[in-house]
C-alpha positions in Angstrom: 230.5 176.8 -24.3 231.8 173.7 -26.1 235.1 174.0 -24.8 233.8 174.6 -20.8 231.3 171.5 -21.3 234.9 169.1 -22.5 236.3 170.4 -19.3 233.3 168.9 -17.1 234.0 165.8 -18.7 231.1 165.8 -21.3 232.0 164.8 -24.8 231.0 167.5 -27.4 230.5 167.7 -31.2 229.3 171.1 -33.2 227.3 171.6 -35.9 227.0 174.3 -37.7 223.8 173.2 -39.4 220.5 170.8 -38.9 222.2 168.1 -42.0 225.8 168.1 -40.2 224.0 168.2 -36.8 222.4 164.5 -38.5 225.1 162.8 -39.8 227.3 163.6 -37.0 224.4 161.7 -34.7 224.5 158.8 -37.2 228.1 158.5 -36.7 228.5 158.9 -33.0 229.0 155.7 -31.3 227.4 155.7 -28.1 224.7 157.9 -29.3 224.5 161.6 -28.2 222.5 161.6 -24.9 221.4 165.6 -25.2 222.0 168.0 -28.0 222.3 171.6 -27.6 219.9 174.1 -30.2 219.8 177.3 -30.1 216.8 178.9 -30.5 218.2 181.2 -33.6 218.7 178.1 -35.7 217.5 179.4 -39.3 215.6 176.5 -39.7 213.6 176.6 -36.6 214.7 175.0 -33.2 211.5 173.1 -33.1 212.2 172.1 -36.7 215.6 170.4 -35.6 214.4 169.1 -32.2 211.9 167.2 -34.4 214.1 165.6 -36.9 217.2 164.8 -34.0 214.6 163.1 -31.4 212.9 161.2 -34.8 216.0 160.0 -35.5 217.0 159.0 -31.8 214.1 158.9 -29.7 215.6 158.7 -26.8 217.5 162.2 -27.0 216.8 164.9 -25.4 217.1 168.3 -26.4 217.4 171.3 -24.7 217.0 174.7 -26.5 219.2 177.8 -26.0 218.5 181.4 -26.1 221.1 184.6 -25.8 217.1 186.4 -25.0 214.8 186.4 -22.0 211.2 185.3 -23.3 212.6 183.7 -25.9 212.3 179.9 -26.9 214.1 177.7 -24.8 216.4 178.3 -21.9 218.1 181.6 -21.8 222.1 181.4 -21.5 222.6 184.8 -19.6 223.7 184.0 -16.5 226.7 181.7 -14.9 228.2 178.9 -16.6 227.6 176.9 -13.6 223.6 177.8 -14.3 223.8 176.3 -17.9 226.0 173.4 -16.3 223.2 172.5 -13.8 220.8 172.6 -16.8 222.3 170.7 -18.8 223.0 168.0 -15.9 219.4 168.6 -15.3 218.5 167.7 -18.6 220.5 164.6 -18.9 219.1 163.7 -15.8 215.8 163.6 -16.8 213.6 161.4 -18.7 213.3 161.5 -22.4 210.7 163.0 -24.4 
C-alpha cells in the first residue's frame, strides 16, 4: 500500500508501532497531513488516533480494516477505492 501511495505522489512513512508511529510525527517536517491505522493495531486504533491527533490536532486519521463490519474503512476492494478515500480524507476537514 505504501509503495502504490509514493507512486501517486504522496509521501509515506511506516510504523510498525503507536511509539515509532510518534516520534516519526515529531520528526516530519511539514507535518503528516493523514496517517493510516489499521484497525488490528494491538493497542487499539482508537487508542492511537487519540494520541496522533493530540499531538497534531490538525491530522486526520483514517482507520483500515482487511474485514467488512469492522472499525474503520474496509481495504477489500480496488486500490483506486482506497486512493479516493484517502484523497477524500485529505480533502476533508479535520477532526
Amino acid at each position: 500500500m505504501g509503495a502504490a501511495l509514493r507512486q501517486l505522489g504522496y509521501t509515506v512513512h511506516i510504523a510498525e508501532h503507536l511509539d515509532e508511529a510518534l516520534a516519526l510525527q515529531r520528526q516530519s517536517r511539514p507535518p503528516p497531513a493523514l496517517a493510516l491505522i489499521s484497525s488490528e493495531l494491538s493497542a487499539g486504533p482508537a487508542e492511537a488516533a487519540r494520541a496522533l491527533q493530540k499531538a497534531q490536532s490538525e491530522l486526520r486519521v483514517l482507520v483500515l480494516s482487511r474485514h467488512a463490519g469492522g472499525e474503520g474503512v474496509v481495504v477489500s476492494g480496488s486500490f483506486e477505492a482506497l486512493a479516493a478515500r484517502v484523497r477524500q480524507a485529505l480533502d476533508t476537514r479535520p477532526g
